[in-house]
TORPA-4810 file (N, C-alpha, C, O; in nm, 3 decimals):
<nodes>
NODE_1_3.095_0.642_28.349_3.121_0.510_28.292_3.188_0.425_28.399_3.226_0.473_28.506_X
NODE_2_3.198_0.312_28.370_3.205_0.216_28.524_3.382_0.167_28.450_3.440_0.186_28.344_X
NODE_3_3.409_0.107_28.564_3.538_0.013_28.488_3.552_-0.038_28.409_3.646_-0.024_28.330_X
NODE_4_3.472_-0.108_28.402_3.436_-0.222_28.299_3.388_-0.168_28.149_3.351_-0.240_28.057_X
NODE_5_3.397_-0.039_28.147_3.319_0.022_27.995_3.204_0.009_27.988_3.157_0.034_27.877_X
NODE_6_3.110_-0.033_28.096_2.959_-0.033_28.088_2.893_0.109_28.135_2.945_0.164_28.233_X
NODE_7_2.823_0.147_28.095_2.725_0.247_28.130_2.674_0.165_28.253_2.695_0.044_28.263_X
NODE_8_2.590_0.256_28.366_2.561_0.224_28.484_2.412_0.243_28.422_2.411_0.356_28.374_X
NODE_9_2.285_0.182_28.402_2.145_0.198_28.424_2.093_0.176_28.532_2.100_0.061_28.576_X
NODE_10_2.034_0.265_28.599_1.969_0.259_28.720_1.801_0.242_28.728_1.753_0.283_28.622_X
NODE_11_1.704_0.197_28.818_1.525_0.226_28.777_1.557_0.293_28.956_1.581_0.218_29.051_X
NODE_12_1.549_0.438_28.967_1.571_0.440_29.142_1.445_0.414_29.214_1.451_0.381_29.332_X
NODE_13_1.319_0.426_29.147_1.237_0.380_29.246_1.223_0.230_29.313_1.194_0.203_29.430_X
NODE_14_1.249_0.143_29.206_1.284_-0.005_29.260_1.413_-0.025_29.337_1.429_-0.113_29.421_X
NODE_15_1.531_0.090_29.290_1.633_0.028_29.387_1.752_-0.019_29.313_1.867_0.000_29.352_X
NODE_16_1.720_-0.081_29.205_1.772_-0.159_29.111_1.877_-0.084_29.016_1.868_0.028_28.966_X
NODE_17_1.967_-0.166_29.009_2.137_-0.060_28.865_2.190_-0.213_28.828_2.191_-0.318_28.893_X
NODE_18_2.231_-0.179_28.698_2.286_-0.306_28.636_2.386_-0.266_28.551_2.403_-0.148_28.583_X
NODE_19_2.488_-0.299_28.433_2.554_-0.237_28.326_2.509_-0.281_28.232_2.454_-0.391_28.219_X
NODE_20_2.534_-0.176_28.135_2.453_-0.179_27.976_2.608_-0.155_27.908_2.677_-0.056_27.934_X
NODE_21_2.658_-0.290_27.796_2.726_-0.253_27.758_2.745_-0.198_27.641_2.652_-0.223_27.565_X
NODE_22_2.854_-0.112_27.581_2.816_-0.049_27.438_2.772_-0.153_27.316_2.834_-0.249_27.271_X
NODE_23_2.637_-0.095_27.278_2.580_-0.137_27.176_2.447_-0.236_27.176_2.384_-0.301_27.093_X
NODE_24_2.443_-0.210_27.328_2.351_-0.333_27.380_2.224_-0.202_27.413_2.253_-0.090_27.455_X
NODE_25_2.092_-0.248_27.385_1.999_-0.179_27.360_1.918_-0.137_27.535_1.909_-0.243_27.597_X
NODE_26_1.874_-0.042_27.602_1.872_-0.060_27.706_1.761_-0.168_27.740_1.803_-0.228_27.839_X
NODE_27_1.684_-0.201_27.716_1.624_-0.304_27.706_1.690_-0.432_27.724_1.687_-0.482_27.836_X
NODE_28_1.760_-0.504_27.612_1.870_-0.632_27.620_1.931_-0.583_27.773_1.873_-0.638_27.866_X
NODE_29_2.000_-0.522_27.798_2.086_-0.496_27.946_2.000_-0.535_28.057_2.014_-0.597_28.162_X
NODE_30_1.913_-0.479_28.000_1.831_-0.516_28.185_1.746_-0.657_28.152_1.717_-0.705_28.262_X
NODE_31_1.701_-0.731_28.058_1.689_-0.838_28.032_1.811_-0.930_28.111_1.797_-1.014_28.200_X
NODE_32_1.932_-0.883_28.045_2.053_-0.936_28.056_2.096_-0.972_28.216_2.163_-1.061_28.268_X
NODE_33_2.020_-0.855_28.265_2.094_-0.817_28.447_1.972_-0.895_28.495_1.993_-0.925_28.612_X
NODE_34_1.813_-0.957_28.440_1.733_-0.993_28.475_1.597_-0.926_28.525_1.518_-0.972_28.607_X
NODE_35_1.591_-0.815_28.462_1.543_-0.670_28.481_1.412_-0.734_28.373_1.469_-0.785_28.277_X
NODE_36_1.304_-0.743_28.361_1.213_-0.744_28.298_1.119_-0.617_28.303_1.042_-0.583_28.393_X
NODE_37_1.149_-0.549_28.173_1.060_-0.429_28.122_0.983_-0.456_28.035_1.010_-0.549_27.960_X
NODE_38_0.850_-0.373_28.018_0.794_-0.379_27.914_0.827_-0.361_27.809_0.902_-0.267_27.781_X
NODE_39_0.759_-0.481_27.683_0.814_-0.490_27.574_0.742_-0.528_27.482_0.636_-0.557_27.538_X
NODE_40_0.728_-0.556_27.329_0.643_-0.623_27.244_0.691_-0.629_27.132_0.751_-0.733_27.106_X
NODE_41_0.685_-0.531_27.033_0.742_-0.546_26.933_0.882_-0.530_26.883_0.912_-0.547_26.765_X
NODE_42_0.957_-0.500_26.966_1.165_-0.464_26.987_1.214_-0.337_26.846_1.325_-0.288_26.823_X
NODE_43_1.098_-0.317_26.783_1.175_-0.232_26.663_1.167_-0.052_26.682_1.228_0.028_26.611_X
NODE_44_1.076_-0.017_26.793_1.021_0.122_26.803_0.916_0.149_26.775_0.892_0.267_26.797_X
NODE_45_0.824_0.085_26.728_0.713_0.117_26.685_0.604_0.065_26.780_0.509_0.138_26.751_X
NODE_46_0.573_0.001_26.854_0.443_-0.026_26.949_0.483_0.028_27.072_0.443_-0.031_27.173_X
NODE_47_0.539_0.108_27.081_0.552_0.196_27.223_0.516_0.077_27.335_0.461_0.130_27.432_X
NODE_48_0.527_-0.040_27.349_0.488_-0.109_27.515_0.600_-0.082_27.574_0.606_-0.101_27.695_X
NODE_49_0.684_-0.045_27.520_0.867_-0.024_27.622_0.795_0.159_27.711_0.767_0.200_27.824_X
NODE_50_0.797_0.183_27.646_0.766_0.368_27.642_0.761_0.371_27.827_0.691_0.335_27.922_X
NODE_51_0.884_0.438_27.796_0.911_0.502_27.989_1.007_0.635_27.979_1.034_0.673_27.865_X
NODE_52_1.064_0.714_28.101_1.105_0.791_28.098_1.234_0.824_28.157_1.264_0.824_28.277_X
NODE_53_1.320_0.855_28.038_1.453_0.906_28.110_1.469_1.009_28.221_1.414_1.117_28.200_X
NODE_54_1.517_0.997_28.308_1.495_1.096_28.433_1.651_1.102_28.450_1.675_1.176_28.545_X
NODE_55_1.748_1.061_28.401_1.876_1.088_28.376_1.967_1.028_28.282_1.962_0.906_28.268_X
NODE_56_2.098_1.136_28.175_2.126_1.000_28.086_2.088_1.054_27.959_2.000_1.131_27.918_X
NODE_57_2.172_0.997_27.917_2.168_1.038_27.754_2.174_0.888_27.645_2.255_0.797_27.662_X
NODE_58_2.086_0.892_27.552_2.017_0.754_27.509_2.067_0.797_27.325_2.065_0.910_27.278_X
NODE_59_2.093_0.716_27.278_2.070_0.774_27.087_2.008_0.651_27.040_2.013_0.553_27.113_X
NODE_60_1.940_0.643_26.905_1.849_0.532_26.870_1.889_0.446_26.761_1.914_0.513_26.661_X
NODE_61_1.897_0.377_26.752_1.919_0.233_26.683_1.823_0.291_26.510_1.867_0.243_26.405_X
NODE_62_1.741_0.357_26.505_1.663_0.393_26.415_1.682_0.514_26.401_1.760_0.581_26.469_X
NODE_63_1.571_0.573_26.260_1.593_0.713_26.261_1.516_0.766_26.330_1.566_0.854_26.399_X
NODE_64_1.388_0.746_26.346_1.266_0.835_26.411_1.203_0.706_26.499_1.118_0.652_26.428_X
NODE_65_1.211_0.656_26.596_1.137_0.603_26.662_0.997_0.652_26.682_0.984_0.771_26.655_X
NODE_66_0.891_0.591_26.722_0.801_0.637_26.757_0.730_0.694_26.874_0.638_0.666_26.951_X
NODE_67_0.839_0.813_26.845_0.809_0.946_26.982_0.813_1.039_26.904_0.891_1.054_26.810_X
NODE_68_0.659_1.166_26.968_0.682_1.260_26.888_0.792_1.338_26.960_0.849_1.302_27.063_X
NODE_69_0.826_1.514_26.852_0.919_1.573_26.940_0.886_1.603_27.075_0.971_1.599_27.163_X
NODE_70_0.748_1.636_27.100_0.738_1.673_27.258_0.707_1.614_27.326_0.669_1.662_27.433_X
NODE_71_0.706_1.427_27.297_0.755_1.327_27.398_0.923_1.317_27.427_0.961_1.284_27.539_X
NODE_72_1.029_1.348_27.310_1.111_1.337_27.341_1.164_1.430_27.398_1.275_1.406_27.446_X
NODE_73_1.107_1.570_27.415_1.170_1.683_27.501_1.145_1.686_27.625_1.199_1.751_27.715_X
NODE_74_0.986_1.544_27.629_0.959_1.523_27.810_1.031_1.481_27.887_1.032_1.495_28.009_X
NODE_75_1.145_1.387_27.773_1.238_1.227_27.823_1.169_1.115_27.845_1.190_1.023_27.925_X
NODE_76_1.038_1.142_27.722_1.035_0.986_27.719_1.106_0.882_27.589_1.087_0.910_27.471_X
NODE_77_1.179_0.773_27.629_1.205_0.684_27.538_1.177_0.583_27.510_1.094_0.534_27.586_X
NODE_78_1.219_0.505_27.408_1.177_0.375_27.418_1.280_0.279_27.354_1.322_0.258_27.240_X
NODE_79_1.309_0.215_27.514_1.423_0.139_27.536_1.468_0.010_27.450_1.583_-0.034_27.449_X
NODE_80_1.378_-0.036_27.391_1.401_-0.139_27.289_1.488_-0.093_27.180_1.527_-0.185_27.109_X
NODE_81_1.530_0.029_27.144_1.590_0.072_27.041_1.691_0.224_27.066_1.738_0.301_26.982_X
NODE_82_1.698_0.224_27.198_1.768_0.348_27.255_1.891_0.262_27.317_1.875_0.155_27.374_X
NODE_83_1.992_0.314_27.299_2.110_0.278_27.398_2.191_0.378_27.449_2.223_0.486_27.398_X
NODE_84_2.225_0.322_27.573_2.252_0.437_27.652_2.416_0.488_27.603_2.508_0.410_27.581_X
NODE_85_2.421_0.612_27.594_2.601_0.703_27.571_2.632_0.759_27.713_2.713_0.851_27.723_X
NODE_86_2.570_0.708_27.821_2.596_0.790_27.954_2.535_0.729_28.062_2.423_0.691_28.028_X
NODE_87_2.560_0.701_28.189_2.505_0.646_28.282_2.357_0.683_28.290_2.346_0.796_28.339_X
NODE_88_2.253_0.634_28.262_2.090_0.681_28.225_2.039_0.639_28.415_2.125_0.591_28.490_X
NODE_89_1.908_0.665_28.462_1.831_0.666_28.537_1.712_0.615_28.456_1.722_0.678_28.351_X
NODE_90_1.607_0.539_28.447_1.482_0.523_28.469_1.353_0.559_28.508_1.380_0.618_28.613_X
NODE_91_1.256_0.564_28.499_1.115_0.547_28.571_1.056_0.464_28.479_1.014_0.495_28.367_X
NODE_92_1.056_0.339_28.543_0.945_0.232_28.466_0.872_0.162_28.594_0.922_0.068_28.655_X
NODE_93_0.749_0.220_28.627_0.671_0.164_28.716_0.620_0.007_28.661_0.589_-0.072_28.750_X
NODE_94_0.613_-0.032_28.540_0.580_-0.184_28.535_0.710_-0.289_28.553_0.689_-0.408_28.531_X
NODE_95_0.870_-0.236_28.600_0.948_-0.309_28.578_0.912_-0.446_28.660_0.820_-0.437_28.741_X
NODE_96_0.975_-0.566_28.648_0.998_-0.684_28.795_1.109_-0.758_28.765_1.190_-0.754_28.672_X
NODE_97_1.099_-0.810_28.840_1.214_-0.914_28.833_1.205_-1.036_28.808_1.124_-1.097_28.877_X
NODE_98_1.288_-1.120_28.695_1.292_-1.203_28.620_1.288_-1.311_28.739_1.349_-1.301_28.845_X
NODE_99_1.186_-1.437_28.691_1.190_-1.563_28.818_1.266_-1.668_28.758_1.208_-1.749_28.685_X
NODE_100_1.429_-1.681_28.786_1.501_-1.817_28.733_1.480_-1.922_28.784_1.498_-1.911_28.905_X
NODE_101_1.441_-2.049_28.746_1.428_-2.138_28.777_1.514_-2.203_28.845_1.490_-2.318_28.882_X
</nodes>
């Protein structure tokens, strides 16, 4: 956990770490840090978020998201409705970066 009470989210193949703070969905955080992930429907159910924890411990906003059990024993989640309880890692090959005007 960082100083600040944020969880550290990292994507290491881009390079990229931002803080996710408690209660904030990992999704919103990296929106927040300017992190654009895939996304569509925000409730768990259209899997366009669907990437993989490669470190990090996530619990869900819902009861059963839409992962079966042996997607979730692969580490895949889906970040629109997962928030992180532990400094998490990434692999989202479609991430980019938000263009502010």
């Amino acid at each position: 956990m960082s100083m600040a009470g944020a969880w550290r989210i990292e994507l290491p193949a881009q390079g990229w770490a931002w803080p996710a703070e408690a209660g904030d969905s990992l999704l919103q955080s990296a929106e927040a840090a300017g992190v654009i992930l895939p996304s569509s429907c925000r409730n768990g159910t259209c899997r366009a978020c669907l990437c993989q924890l490669l470190s990090g411990q996530v619990r869900y906003r819902i009861e059963w998201p839409g992962l079966s059990a042996e997607e979730k024993a692969e580490g895949w989640i889906l970040p629109c409705v997962a928030e992180p309880v532990a400094d998490c890692a990434l692999a989202v090959p479609a991430a980019h970066r938000a263009v502010w005007d």
